[in-house]
SEMI-692007 format. One record per residue (C-alpha): chain; x, y, z. Coordinates in steps of 0.05 Angstrom, whole numbers. Each point is the difference from the previous one (the first is absolute). Last residue first. Layout:
SEMI-692007
ch  x  y  z
A  X  Y  Z
...
***
This chain:
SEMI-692007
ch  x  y  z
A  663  551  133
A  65  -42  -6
A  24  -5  65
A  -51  -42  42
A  -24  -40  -51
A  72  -22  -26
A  20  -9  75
A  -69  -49  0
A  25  -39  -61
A  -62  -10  -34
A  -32  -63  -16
A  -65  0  59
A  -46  -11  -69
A  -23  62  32
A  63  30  -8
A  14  -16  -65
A  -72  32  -18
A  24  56  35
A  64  11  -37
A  -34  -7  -68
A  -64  41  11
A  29  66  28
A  64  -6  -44
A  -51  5  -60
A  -36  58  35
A  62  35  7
A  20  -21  -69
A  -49  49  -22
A  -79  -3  -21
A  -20  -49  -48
A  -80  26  -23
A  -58  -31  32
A  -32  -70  6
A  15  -14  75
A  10  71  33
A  79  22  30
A  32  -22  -70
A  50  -43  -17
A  45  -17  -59
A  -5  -53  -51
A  -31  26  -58
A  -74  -23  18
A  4  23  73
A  14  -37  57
A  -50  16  52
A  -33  -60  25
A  62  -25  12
A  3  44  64
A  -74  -21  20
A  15  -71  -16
A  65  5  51
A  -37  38  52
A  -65  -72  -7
A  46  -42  2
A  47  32  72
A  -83  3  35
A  33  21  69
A  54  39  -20
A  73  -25  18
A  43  5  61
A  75  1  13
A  8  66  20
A  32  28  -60
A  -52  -39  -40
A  -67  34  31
A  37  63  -14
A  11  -25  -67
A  -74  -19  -10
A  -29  68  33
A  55  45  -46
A  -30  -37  -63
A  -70  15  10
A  10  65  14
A  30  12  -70
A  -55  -39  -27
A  -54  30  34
A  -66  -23  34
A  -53  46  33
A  0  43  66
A  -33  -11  61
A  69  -25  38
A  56  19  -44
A  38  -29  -59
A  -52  -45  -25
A  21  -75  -18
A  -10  -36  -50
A  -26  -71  -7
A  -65  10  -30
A  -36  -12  81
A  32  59  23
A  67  -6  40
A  7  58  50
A  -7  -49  56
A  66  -27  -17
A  42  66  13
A  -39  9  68
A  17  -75  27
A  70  8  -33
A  13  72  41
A  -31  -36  69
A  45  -62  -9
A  69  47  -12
A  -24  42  57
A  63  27  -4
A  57  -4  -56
A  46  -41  14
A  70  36  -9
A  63  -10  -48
A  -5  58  -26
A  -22  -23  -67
A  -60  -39  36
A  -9  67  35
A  1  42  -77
A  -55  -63  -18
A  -48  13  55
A  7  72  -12
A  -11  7  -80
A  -54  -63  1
A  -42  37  54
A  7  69  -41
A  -31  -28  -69
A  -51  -56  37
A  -32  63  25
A  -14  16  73
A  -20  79  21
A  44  52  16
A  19  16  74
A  73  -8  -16
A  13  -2  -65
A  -11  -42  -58
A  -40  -42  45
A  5  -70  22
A  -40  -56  10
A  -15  -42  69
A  -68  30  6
A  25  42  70
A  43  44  -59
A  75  -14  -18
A  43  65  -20
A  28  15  59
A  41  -66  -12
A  26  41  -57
A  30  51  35
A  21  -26  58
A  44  -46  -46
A  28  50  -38
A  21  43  68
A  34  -68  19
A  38  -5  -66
A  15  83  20
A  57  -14  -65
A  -18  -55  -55
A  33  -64  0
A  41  -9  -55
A  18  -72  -35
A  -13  30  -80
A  -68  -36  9
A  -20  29  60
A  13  67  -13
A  -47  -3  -62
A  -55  -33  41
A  4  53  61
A  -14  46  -57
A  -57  -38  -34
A  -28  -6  75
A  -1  62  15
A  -32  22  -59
A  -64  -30  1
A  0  3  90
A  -10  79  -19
A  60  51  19
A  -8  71  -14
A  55  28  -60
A  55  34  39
A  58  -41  -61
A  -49  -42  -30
A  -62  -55  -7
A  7  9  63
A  19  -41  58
A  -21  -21  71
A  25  9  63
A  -43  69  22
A  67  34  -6
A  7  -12  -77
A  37  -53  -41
A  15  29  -70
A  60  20  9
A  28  -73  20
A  -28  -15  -71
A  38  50  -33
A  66  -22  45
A  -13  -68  -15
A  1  9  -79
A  63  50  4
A  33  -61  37
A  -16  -49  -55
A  13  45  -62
A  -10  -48  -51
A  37  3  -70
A  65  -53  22
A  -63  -53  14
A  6  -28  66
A  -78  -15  21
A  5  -13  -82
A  -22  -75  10
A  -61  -1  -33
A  -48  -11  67
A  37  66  28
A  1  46  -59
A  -69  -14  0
A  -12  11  70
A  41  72  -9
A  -39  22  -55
A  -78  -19  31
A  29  39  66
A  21  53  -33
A  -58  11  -41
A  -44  10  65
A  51  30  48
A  -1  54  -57
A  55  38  -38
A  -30  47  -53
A  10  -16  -76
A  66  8  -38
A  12  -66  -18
A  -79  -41  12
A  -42  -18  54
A  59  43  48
A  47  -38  43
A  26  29  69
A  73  14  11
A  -6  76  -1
A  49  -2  -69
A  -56  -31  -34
A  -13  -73  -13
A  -39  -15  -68
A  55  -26  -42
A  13  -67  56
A  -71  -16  -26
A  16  7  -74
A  70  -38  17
A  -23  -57  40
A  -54  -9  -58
A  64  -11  -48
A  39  -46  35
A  -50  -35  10
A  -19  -11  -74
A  -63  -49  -1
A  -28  -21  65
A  1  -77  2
A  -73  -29  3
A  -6  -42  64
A  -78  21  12
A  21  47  63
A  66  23  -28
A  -41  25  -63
A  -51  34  55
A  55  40  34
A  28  27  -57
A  -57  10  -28
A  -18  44  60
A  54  27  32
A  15  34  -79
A  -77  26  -1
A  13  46  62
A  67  13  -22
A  -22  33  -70
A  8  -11  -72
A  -57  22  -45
A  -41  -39  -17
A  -73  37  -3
A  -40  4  51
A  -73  -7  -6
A  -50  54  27
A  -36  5  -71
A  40  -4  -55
A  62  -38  -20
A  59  27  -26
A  62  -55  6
A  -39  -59  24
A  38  -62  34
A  -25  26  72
A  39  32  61
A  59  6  -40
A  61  -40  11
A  83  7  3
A  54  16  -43
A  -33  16  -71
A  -65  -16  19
A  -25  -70  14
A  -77  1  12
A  -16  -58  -55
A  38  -41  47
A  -59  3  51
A  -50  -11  -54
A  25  -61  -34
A  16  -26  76
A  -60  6  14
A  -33  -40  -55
A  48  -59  15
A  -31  2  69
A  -71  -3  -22
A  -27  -11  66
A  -35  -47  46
A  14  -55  -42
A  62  -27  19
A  33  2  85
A  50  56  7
A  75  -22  -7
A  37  -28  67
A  36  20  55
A  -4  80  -14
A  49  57  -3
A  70  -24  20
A  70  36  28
A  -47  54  25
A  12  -19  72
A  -17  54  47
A  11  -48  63
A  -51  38  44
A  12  -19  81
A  -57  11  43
A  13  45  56
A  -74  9  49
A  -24  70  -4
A  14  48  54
A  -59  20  49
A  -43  69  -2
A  44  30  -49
A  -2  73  7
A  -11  49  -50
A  50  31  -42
A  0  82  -7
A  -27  51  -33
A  36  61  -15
A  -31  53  19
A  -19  42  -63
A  41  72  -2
A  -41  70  2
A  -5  57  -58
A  -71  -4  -4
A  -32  -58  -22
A  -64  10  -45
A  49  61  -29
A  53  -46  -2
A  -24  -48  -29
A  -28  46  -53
A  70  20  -21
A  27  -69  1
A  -56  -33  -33
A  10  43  -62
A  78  -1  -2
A  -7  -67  -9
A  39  -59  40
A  11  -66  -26
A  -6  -66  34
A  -65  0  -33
A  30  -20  -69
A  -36  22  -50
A  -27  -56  -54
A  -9  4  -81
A  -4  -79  -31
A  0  -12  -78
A  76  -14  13
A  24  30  62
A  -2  60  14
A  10  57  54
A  -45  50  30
A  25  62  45
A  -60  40  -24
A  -47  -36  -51
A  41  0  -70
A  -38  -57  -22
A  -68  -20  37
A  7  -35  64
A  0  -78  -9
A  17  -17  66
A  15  40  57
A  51  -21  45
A  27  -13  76
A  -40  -64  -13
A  -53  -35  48
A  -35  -64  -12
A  -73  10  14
A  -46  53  -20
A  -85  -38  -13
A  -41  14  -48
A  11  -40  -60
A  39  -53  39
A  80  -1  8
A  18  72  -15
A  72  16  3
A  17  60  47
A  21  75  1
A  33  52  54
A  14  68  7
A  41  52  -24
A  50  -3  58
A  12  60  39
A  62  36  18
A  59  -19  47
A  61  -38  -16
A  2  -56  48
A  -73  17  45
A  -35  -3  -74
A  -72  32  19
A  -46  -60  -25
A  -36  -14  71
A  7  81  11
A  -50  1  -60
A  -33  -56  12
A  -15  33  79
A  -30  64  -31
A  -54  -45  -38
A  -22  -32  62
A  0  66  35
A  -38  32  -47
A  -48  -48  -15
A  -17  -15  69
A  -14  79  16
A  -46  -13  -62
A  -38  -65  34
A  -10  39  67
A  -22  64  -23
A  -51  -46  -46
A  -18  -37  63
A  -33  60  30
A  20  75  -23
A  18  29  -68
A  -5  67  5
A  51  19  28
A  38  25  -70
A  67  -24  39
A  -33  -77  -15
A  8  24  -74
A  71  28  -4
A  31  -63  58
A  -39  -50  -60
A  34  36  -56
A  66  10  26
A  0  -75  12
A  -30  -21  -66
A  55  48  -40
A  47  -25  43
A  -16  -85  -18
A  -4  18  -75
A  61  25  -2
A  26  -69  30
A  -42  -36  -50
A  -24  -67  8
A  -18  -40  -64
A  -49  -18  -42
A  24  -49  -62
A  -27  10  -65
A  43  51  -14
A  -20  73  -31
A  -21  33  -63
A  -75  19  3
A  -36  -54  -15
A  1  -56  -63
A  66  -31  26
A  1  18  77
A  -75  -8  6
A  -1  -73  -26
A  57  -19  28
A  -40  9  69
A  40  -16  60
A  -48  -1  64
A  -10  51  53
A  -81  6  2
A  -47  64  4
A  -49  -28  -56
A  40  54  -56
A  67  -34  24
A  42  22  56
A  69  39  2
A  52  15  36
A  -1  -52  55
A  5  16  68
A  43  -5  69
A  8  -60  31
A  37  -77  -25
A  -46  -43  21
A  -62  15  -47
A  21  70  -31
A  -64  45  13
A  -28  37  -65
A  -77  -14  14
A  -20  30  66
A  57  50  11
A  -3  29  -68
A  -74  -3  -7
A  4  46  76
A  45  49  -29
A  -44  16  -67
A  -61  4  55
A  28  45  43
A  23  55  -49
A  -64  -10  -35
A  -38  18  79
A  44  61  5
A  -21  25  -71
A  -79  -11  11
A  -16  66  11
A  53  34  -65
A  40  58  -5
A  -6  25  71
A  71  21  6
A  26  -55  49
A  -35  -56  -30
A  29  16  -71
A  69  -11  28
A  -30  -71  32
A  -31  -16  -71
A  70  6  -20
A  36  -34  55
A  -51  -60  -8
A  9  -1  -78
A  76  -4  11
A  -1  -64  42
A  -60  -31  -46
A  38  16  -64
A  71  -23  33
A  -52  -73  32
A  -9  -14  -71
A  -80  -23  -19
A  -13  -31  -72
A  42  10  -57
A  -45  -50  -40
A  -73  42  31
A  19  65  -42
A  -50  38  25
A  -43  40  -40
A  25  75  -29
A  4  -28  -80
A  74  6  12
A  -2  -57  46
A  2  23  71
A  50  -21  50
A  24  -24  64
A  -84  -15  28
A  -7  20  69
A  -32  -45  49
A  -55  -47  15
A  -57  47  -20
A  26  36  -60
A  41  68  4
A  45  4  -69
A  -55  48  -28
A  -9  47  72
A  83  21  -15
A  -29  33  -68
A  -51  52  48
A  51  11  52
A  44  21  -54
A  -43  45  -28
A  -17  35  67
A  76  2  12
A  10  26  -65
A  -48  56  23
A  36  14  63
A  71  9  -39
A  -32  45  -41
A  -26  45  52
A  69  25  18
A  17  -10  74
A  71  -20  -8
A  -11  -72  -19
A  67  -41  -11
A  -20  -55  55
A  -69  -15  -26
A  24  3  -77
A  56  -47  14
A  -44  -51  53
A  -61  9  -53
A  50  -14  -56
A  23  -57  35
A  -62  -33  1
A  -18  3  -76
A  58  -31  -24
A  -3  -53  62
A  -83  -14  -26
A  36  -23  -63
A  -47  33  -65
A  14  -42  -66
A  13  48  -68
A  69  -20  -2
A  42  39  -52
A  -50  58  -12
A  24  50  -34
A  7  79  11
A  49  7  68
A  61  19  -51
A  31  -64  35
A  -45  -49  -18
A  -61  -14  60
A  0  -57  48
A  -54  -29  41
A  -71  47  -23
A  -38  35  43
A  -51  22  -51
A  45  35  -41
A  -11  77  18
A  -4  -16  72
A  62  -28  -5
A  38  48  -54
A  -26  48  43
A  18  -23  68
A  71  -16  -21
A  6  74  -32
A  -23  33  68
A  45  -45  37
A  58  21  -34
A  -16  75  5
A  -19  -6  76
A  79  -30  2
A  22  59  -41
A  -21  47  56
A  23  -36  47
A  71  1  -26
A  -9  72  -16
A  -21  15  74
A  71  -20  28
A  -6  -9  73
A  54  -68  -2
A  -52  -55  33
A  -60  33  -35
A  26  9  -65
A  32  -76  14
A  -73  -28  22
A  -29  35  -64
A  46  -28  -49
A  -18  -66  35
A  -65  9  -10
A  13  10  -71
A  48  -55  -13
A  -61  -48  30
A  -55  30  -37
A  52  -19  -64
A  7  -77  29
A  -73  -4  8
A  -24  35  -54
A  42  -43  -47
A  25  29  -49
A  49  -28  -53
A  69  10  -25
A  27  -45  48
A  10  -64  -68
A  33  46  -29
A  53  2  58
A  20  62  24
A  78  22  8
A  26  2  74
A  68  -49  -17
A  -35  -61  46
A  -64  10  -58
A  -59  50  23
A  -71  -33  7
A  -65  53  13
A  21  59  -46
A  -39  55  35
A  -60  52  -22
A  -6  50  -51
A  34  -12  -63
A  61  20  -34
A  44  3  61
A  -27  -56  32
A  27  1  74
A  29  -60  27
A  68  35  25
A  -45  34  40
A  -10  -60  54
A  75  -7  7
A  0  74  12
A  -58  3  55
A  30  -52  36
A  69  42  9
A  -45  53  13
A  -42  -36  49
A  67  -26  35
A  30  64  12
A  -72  31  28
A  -12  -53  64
A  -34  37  37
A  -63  -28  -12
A  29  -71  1
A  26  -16  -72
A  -16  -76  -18
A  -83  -15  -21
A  -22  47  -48
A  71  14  -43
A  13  -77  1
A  -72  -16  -23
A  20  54  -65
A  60  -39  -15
A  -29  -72  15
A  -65  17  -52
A  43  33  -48
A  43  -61  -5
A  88  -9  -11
A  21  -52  -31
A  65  -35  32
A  -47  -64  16
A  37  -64  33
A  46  54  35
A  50  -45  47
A  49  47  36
A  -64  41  34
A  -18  -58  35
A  -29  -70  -2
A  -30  10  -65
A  -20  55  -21
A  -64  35  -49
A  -25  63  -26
A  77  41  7
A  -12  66  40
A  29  62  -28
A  22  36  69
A  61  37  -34
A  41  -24  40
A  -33  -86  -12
A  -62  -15  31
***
């Protein structure tokens, strides 16, 4: 908050770095419910006057979006019953907080008018501003929720709040269905089966049906509460990395649906884990298990929830700066399955809180910290500090190995003919040249989920890496050293493009191009600003974040321990590191993302190759090939996890991790047909033999492994360029 307690809707590390100067109704009226104390009166009216600079003079209601300067955006002159049931109960709080009967008075008078236009309606999403038209006719089971937990909260014994209760005990029954709680309703009043099942709805539809529990509204309320909960905690689990998705699909499954996201209601395809999402779920489940009622194994499964979702929050509590973390996204490798993790969301719709973008490509940084999450952190919190975790022992010390980091040379000798269309590569990996560096694809407005090509470090280590790989010279280094030298900030880290967020992510892919081009002493980098970013990433577990506080993962420790290693640094707590990531390794030989999570090819290749980098043998070495060659199917590719199907991107981390430690797959012909097998007809790549050229990801995938399985790879090449 700033002295006048307005309260900017997204920071970055701290209040010095405001990624989102706009100012919500949402965050203003959840700062006025959730920060005074009871006696607290200075700070309610200092909350209460931020909040009332949203008032609508010409009609009733709230702007809900001010501009940095306090004048409403257009685009906030809206209503949305949640937001205005919100501003009313907090008008109600703050009459109640400060004694002043007006206040409440003209809170009951705000919530009357929401109801109304509601009811009136038919529950719609978002009416215009004079409350008469319909803008979006759908029915969100979170509009309808937190105009229970307003209207139950506000109610001063006047029979109309009892009847709207009734009513909306009634419209809460039609998003009930017998593996969950459907998100929305189409306009038509059925479910709308492409948004699916979000764990906010559920967590907000169990403290509503738990407020209508408590006055008798409805018999079955405590058992809805339960069962919204309970589909949350059976179907929205993140596989080895905790806490829960945000959303499933209509059959109850986390998967990316393109499908939805284009022709549903706006969103990305990709789920993701919410930090907001995580509070609301653990004041839910503590609400609904308080009912007592529940009893048996249920008690037991919702106490569960609670605790498991109040330990992500703490988990993502920055111990640097404080505050919480929005939350955390990942790549999807198979149609079902979450895999590599990002500190990102990808293809959010424009102008999504705290988003940035680049190209044809929206993403939010998770490194970020809303206002939202804050506020109902701490609520689900309490005003208490994480314990910081700490590094766990290493049972024995790892035998030295020395790693010559050579990058003088790429490969010994040119890929064997016929497998594939080389020249036709090349046509489409030079085709992604833009301005001073390289897109993802060669398209500059495709459809679908396509990138365009837009210049961005990701790509750049890429081609860059690839040309070097086939002998091609890369055009205009001087040039691409000065696009990627344009994207560091003043923090020291590298953003994906000038201007953009620093990450340990797009660092690392500027720095090790920089590196293999020869600009390690270019007059434009920052060297000791870069190792003091990526020192601040390190937490106390050992490990790193994707930045500054973020929580470690073995993903993006090792692209940090990487960077340092290639400009000659080792990074600080190197012991700490190494606990870390040895923690990592499971009885099967593989490793985990984290410790305790599950083996994928993804997280095995990241530690085995940051302890190569080290200078370390990794342990077990025999055990981790044994288990990495075993998840071979008979077509030549390999499945990232035990039980689980093929996929390119995993298919690539189990061949160089077989590499770094001097092994190869057991059927080598039959990986490289099944990599070949999925050239595409203009030269690039794609994940699926016969469909659409993805990125040069997927090209990088296929022409570095291929090398390597032809055993032509320089192994310091495999080991460093990722």
């Amino acid at each position: 908050m700033d002295d006048n307690a307005r309260v900017p809707a997204v920071i970055g590390r701290d209040a010095t770095d405001v990624i989102t100067p706009d100012r919500a109704l949402r965050d203003a009226a959840l700062a006025l419910l959730v920060l005074p104390g009871s006696d607290d009166q200075e700070l309610a009216s200092r909350l209460l006057d931020a909040l009332r600079e949203f008032d609508d003079l010409e009609h009733p209601g709230f702007h809900e979006l001010l501009d940095v300067t306090g004048a409403p955006h257009v685009v906030g002159d809206v209503r949305t019953p949640s937001s205005q049931a919100l501003a009313g109960w907090a008008l109600y709080r703050a009459g109640s907080l400060l004694g002043e009967e007006a206040l409440v008075a003209a809170a009951h008078e705000c919530l009357r008018q929401v109801i109304e236009a509601v009811t009136a309606h038919g529950w719609p999403a978002r009416l215009d501003r004079s409350w008469a038209t319909i803008l979006d006719g759908a029915s969100p089971l979170e509009e309808a929720a937190v105009l229970v937990l307003a209207a139950d909260a506000v109610d001063d014994g006047a029979p109309e709040w009892s009847t709207f209760l009734d009513v909306a005990a009634r419209h809460l029954e039609r998003y009930v269905h017998e593996n969950g709680v459907w998100a929305c309703l189409t306009p038509r009043g059925e479910p709308d089966t492409m948004y699916g099942h979000r764990a906010r709805a559920g967590a907000l539809a169990a403290l509503a049906w738990a407020a209508l529990h408590d006055r008798g509204c409805h018999d079955r309320a405590a058992d809805h509460a339960r069962q919204a909960l309970l589909h949350v905690q059976a179907h929205h689990p993140h596989v080895g990395a905790r806490g829960y998705w945000d959303r499933s699909d209509a059959a109850s499954v986390v998967r990316v649906d393109p499908v939805a996201a284009l022709h549903g209601r706006p969103d990305s395809p990709f789920p993701a884990k919410l930090l907001a999402d995580h509070a609301l779920l653990a004041l839910a489940a503590r609400r609904v298990t308080a009912l007592g009622e529940v009893g048996g194994d249920a008690d037991v499964q919702l106490k569960a929830l609670a605790e498991e979702a109040t330990a992500e929050v703490e988990r993502y509590t920055d111990p640097q700066a404080g505050g919480v973390f929005q939350g955390q996204g990942s790549w999807f490798s198979t149609p079902v399955d979450p895999t590599v993790p990002l500190a990102r969301h990808v293809m959010a719709p424009p102008r999504s809180t705290g988003s940035f973008a680049v190209g044809n490509t929206t993403y939010v940084p998770f490194h970020q910290k809303h206002a939202q999450t804050q506020l109902l952190a701490l609520r689900a919190l309490g005003d208490r500090t994480p314990t910081a975790s700490k590094a766990p022992t290493l049972a024995e010390p790892l035998e030295p190995v020395p790693f010559d980091n050579d990058l003088s040379w790429v490969t010994s000798a040119p890929l064997s003919e016929g497998l594939v269309d080389i020249p036709g590569y090349l046509r489409w990996l030079r085709s992604t040249a833009s301005g001073l560096g390289y897109g993802l694809t060669p398209y500059p407005a495709p459809l679908g989920l396509r990138s365009d090509r837009t210049a961005q470090t990701f790509s750049v280590l890429h081609v860059v890496s690839d040309l070097m790989a086939l002998g091609e010279p890369v055009p205009d280094v001087p040039g691409v050293l000065t696009g990627v030298f344009a994207t560091q900030n003043t923090d020291g880290g590298f953003g994906e493009q000038p201007g953009l967020p620093s990450e340990a992510f797009t660092t690392y892919c500027a720095v090790l191009t920089a590196v293999v081009l020869g600009g390690g002493d270019h007059p434009a980098f920052d060297r000791d600003a870069c190792v003091e970013f990526l020192r601040a990433c390190q937490r106390s577990e050992g490990g790193f974040g994707n930045a500054p506080g973020y929580p470690p993962d073995a993903w993006h420790s090792h692209l940090a321990a990487l960077t340092l290693v290639a400009l000659g640094v080792r990074p600080d707590h190197e012991d700490n590191l190494v606990e870390f990531l040895v923690s990592c390794q499971n009885s099967d030989g593989g490793y985990g993302n984290l410790p305790g999570s599950p083996s994928d090819t993804f997280a095995t290749f990241r530690v085995v190759d940051t302890l190569v980098a080290l200078g370390l043998r990794p342990p077990h070495a025999d055990k981790t090939v044994a288990w990495l060659r075993g998840l071979q199917t008979e077509a030549g590719g390999f499945r990232y996890r035990e039980s689980s199907v093929e996929s390119f991107v995993g298919s690539y981390h189990a061949i160089a991790a077989l590499y770094v430690l001097g092994a190869l797959p057991a059927d080598t012909a039959a990986c490289m047909r099944w990599l070949a097998a999925r050239q595409s007809a203009d030269g690039g790549f794609s994940r699926t033999p016969g469909g659409p050229s993805e990125t040069t990801d997927e090209g990088f995938i296929a022409i570095q492994a291929i090398h390597m399985l032809e055993g032509k790879l320089n192994r310091s090449w495999a080991v460093m360029m990722t």
